[in-house]
C-alpha positions as CSV (number, residue, x, y, z in Angstrom):
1,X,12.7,-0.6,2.6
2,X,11.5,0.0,-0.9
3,X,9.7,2.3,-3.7
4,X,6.4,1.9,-4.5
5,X,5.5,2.3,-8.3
6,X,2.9,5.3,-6.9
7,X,5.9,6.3,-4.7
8,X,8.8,5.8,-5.8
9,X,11.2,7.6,-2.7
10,X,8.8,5.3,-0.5
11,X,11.7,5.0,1.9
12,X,12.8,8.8,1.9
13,X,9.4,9.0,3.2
14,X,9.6,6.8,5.3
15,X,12.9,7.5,7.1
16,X,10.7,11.0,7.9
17,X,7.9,9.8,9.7
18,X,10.1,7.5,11.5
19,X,11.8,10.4,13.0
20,X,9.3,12.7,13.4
21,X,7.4,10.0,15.3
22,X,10.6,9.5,17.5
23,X,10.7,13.2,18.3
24,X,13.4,14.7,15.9
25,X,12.7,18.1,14.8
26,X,12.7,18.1,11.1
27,X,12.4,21.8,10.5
28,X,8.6,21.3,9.6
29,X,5.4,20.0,10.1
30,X,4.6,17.0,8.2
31,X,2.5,17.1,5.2
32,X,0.5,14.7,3.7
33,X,-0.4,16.7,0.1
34,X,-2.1,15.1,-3.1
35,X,-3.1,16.3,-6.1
36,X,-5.1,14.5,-9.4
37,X,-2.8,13.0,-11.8
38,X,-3.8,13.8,-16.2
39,X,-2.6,10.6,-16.5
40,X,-3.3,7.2,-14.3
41,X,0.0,5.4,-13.5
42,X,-1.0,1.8,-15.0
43,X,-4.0,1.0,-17.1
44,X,-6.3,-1.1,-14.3
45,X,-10.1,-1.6,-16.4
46,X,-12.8,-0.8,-14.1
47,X,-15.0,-3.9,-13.3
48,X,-19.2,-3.3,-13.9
49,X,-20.8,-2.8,-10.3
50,X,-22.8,-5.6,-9.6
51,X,-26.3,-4.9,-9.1
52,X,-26.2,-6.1,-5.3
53,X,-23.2,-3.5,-4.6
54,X,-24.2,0.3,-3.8
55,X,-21.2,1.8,-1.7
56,X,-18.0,0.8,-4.0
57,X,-15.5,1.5,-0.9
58,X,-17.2,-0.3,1.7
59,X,-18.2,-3.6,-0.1
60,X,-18.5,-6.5,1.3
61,X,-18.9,-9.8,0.4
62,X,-18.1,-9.3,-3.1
63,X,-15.0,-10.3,-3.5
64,X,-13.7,-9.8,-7.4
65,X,-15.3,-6.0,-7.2
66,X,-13.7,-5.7,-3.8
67,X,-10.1,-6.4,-5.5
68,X,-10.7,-4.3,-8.3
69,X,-12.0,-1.0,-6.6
70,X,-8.9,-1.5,-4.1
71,X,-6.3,-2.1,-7.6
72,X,-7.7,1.0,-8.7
73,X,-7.6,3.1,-5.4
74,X,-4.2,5.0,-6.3
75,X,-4.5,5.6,-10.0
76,X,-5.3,8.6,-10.3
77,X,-3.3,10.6,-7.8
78,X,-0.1,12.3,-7.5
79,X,1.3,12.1,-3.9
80,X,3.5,14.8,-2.4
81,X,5.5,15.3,1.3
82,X,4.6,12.6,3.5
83,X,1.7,11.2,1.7
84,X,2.0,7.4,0.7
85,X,-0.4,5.6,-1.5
86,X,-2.4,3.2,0.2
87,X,-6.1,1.1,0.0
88,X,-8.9,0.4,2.5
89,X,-9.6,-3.0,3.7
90,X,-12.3,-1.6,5.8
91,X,-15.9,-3.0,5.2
92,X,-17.7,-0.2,7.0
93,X,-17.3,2.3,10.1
94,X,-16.8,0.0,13.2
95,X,-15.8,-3.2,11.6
96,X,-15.7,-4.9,14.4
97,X,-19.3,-4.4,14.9
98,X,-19.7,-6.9,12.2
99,X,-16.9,-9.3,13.0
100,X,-19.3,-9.5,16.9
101,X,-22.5,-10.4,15.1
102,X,-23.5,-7.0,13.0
103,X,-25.1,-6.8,9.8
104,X,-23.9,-4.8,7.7
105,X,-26.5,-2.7,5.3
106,X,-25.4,-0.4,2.4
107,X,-25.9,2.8,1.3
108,X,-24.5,5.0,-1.2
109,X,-21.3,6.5,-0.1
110,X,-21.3,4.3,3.6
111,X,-22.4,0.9,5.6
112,X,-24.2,1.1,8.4
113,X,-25.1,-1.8,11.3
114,X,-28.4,-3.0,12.4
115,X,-27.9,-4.0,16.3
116,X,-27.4,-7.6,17.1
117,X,-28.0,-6.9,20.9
118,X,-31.8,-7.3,21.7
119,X,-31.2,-8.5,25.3
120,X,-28.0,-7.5,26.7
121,X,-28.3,-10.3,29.6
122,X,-28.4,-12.5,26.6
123,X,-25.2,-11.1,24.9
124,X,-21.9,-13.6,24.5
125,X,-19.2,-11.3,23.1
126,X,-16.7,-14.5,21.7
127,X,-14.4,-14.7,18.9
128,X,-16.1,-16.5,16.2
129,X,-13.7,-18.0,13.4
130,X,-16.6,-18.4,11.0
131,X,-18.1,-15.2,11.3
132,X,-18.8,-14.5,7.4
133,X,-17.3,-10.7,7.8
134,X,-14.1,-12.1,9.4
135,X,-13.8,-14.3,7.2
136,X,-13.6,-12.0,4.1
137,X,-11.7,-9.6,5.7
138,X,-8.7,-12.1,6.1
139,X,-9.4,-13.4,2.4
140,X,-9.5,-9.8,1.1
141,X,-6.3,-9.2,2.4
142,X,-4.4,-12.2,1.5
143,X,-5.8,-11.7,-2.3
144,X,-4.9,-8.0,-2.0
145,X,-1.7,-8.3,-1.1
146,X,0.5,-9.7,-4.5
147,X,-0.9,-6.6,-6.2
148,X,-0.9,-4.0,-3.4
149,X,3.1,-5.2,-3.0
150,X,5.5,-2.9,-4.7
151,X,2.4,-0.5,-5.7
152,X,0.9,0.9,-2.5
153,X,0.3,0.0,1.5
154,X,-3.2,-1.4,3.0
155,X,-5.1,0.9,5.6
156,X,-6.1,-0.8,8.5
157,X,-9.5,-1.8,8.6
158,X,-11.7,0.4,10.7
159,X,-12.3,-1.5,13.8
160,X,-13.2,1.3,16.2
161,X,-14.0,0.6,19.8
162,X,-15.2,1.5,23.3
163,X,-18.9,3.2,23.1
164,X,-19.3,3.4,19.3
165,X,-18.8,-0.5,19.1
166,X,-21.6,-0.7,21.4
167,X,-23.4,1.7,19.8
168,X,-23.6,0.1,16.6
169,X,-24.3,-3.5,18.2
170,X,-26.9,-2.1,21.0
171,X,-28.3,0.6,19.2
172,X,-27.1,4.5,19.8
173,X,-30.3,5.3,22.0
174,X,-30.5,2.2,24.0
175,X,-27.0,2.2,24.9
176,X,-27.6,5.8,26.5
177,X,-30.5,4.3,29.0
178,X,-27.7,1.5,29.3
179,X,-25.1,3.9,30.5
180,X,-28.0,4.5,33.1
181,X,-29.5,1.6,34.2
182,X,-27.1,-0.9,33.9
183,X,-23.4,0.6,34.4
184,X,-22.1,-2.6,35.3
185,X,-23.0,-4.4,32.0
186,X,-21.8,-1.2,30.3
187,X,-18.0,-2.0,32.3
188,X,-18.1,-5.7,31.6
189,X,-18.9,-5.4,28.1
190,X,-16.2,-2.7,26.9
191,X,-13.7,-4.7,29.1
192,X,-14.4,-7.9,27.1
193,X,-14.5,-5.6,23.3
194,X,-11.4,-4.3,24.3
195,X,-9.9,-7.7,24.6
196,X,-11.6,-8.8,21.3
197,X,-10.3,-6.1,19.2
198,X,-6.7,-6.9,19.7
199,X,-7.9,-10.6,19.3
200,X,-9.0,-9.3,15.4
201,X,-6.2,-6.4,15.4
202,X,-2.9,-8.6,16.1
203,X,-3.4,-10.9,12.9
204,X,-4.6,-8.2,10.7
205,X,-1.6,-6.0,11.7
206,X,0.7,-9.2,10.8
207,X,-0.9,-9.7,7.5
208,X,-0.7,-5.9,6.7
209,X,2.4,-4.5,7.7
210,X,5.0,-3.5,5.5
211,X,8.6,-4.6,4.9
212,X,9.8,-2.5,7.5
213,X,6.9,-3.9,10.4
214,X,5.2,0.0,9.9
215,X,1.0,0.1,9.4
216,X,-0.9,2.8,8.0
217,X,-3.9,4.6,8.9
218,X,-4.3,7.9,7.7
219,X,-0.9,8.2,7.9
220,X,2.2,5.7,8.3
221,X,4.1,4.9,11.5
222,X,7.2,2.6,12.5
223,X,5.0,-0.1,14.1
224,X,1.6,-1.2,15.7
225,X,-0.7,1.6,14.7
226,X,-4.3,2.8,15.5
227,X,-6.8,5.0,15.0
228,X,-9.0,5.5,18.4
229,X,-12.8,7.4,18.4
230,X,-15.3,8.1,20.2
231,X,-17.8,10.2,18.4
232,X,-20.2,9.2,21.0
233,X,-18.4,11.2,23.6
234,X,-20.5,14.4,21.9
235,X,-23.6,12.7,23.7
236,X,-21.9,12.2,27.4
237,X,-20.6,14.3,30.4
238,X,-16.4,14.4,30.8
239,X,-17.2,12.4,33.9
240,X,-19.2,9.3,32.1
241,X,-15.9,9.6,29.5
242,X,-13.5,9.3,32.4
243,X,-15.5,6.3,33.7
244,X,-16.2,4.4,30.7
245,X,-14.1,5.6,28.2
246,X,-10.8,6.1,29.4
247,X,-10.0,2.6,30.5
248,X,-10.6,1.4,27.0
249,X,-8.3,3.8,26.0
250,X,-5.8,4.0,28.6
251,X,-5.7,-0.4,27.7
252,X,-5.5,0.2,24.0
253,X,-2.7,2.3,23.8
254,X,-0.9,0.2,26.4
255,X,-0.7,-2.0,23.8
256,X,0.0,-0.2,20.7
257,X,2.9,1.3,19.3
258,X,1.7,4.8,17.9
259,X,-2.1,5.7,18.5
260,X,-4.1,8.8,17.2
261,X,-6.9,9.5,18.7
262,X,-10.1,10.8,15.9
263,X,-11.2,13.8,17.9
264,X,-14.7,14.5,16.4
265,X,-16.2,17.9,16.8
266,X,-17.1,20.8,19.2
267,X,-19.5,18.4,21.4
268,X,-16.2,16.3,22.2
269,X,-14.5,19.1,23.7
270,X,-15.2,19.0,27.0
271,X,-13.0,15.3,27.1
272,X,-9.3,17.1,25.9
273,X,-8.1,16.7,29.8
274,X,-8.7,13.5,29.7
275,X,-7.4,12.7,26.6
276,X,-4.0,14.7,27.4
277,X,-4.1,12.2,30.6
278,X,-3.3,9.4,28.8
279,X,0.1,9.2,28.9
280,X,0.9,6.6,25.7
281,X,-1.4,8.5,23.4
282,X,0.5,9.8,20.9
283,X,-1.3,11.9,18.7
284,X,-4.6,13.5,18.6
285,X,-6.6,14.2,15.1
286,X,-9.0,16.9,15.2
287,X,-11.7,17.3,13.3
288,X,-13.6,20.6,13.7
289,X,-17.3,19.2,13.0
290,X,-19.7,20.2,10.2
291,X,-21.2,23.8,10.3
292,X,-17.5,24.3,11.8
293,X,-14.9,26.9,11.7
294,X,-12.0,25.3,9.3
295,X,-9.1,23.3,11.1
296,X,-7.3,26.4,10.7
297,X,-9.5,28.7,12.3
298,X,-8.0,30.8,15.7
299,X,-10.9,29.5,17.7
300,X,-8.8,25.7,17.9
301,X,-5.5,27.5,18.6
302,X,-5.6,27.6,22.3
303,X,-6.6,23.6,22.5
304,X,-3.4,23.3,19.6
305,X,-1.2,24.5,21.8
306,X,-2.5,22.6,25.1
307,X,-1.8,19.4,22.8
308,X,1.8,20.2,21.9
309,X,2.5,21.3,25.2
310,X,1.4,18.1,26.7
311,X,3.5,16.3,24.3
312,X,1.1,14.9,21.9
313,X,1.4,15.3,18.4
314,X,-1.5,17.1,16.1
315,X,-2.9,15.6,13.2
316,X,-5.2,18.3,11.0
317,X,-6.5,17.9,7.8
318,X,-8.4,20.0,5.4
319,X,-10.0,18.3,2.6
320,X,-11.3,21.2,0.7
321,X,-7.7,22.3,-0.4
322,X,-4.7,23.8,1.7
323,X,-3.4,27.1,1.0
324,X,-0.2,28.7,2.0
325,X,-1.2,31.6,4.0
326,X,-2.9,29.4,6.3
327,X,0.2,27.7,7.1
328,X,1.9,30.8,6.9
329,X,-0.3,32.1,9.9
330,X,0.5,28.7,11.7
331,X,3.8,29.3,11.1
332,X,3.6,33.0,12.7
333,X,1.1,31.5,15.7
334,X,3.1,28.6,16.5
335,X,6.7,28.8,15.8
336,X,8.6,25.4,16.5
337,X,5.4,24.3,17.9
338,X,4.3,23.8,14.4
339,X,6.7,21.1,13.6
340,X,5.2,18.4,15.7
341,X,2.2,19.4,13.5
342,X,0.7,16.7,10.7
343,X,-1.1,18.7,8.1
344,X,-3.0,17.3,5.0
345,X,-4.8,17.9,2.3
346,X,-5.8,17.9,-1.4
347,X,-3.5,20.4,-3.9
348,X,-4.0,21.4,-7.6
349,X,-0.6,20.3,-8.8
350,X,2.7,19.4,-8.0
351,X,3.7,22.9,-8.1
352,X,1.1,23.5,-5.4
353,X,2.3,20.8,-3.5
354,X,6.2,22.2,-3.6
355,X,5.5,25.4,-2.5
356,X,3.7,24.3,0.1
357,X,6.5,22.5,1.2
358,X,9.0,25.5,0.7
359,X,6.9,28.1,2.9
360,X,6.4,25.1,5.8
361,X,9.9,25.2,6.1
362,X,10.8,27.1,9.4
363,X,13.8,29.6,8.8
């Protein structure tokens, strides 16, 4: 293991997640705290946006802005707990959408994918070697890497999966008469995009992975690592998740080494059985949904403590600042519980960012 010039006890870090993935009580939740540094860490000049780009995290096909926006990723922040610096790779929501036959179309601050299936009795899902997106995505990372090494990790792209993948490719209402009228293509074509993402995933993760063989999305882990979604659970019944859903899942984290599932909202709740059912899930992130009580809010605490209880670990994050009474009343509502807890968020300083630390502590 190693520093990183944005992280310079890298390994102490780490060494942490390692165990707290394994199981070890470490006396805490984990916390993923940043804050905004007054000074960057290495002068990187900002390259002109070309006129063709309008989403600078998301860009694709533009390869020398690409580089520069990812050089520049970790600048400007200070990272704290078990934060590590790292960079997307990701050229849009559902990147495997575009690596099946997608297009992707920009917007400001996303990407999003006109459908490529008109006719689904028409529609070959086949690894294509020279599909453009692929393509880039491989190049992106191999002329990433000499800078991002020593400095800060790579995020796995965002492949996603399942539903949303079909989603994105059929189109979001077409695929719900689909999941009517023609089941059977519905369970053929997730079986066969399940086998295609680990076709893209198992490459990626060997030109990604650190020194140590860990990945990173959202957060780091000893291994084969993946985020897992389905925000289009919020439009189906528990019982259409349990038939077309869980397989997908139950395959995927067969054949992953940590998993967290993105759990997206109060529509999606009716799905935590079967999420607990899956027995290599390891980790489940909620997110509470806009218009939503905060992460911290009691309303969650009874599904919290479901989760732990069923062994699963709890990612929450809150983006507009963490404070320390609202881990102080986790600490109070959850006891030990709290330390398979991973908590993130932006701080004001590194003061913040200790303190946060010293009140997570359990005594």
């Amino acid at each position: 293991m190693s520093s990183l010039l944005y992280r310079e006890d890298a390994d102490q870090v780490r060494d942490r997640l390692r165990r707290w993935w394994r199981g070890e009580d470490l006396g805490r939740p984990m916390l993923q705290l940043t804050a905004p540094l007054d000074q960057p860490v290495e002068s990187v000049p900002a390259l002109p946006r070309p006129p063709n780009v309008q989403c600078d995290h998301f860009t694709t096909l533009d390869m020398p802005y690409r580089l520069n926006v990812m050089a520049r990723a970790c600048l400007n922040t200070a990272y704290f707990g078990e934060a590590l610096p790292s960079a997307t790779l990701s050229l849009g929501p559902s990147t495997l959408a575009l690596y099946l036959g997608c297009r992707g179309v920009e917007n400001a601050d996303t990407t999003w994918f006109e459908p490529c299936i008109a006719d689904p009795d028409q529609a070959r899902f086949e690894f294509d070697p020279a599909n453009p997106y692929w393509i880039f995505q491989q190049e992106l990372i191999r002329q990433v890497r000499p800078w991002a090494q020593g400095r800060f990790l790579l995020d796995f792209p965002d492949f996603i999966e399942g539903l949303d993948i079909l989603a994105a490719m059929r189109g979001a209402e077409t695929l719900m008469l689909d999941l009517l009228e023609r089941p059977a293509w519905i369970q053929c074509a997730l079986t066969r995009t399940t086998e295609l993402y680990f076709r893209y995933y198992d490459p990626v993760y060997e030109l990604i992975k650190d020194e140590t063989g860990g990945a990173h999305w959202w957060v780091w882990a000893p291994g084969r690592l993946a985020k897992l979604q389905c925000d289009y659970s919020a439009m189906i019944s528990p019982d259409m998740f349990k038939e077309f859903m869980l397989p997908v899942l139950r395959a995927q984290t067969e054949r992953l080494d940590y998993s967290m599932y993105h759990w997206d909202g109060p529509g999606a709740l009716g799905h935590h059985d079967h999420l607990l059912s899956l027995p290599k899930l390891t980790m489940i992130q909620w997110t509470a949904g806009a218009g939503a009580e905060s992460v911290f809010d009691r309303r969650w605490w009874p599904m919290y403590h479901k989760t732990i209880e069923a062994g699963k670990k709890l990612f929450i994050a809150e983006w507009n600042g963490l404070d320390t009474a609202a881990i102080r009343t986790l600490k109070r509502e959850f006891g030990p519980q709290l330390n398979q807890f991973l908590i993130a968020g932006p701080v004001n300083s590194a003061a913040k960012a200790a303190e946060l630390i010293r009140v997570s502590v359990m005594e």
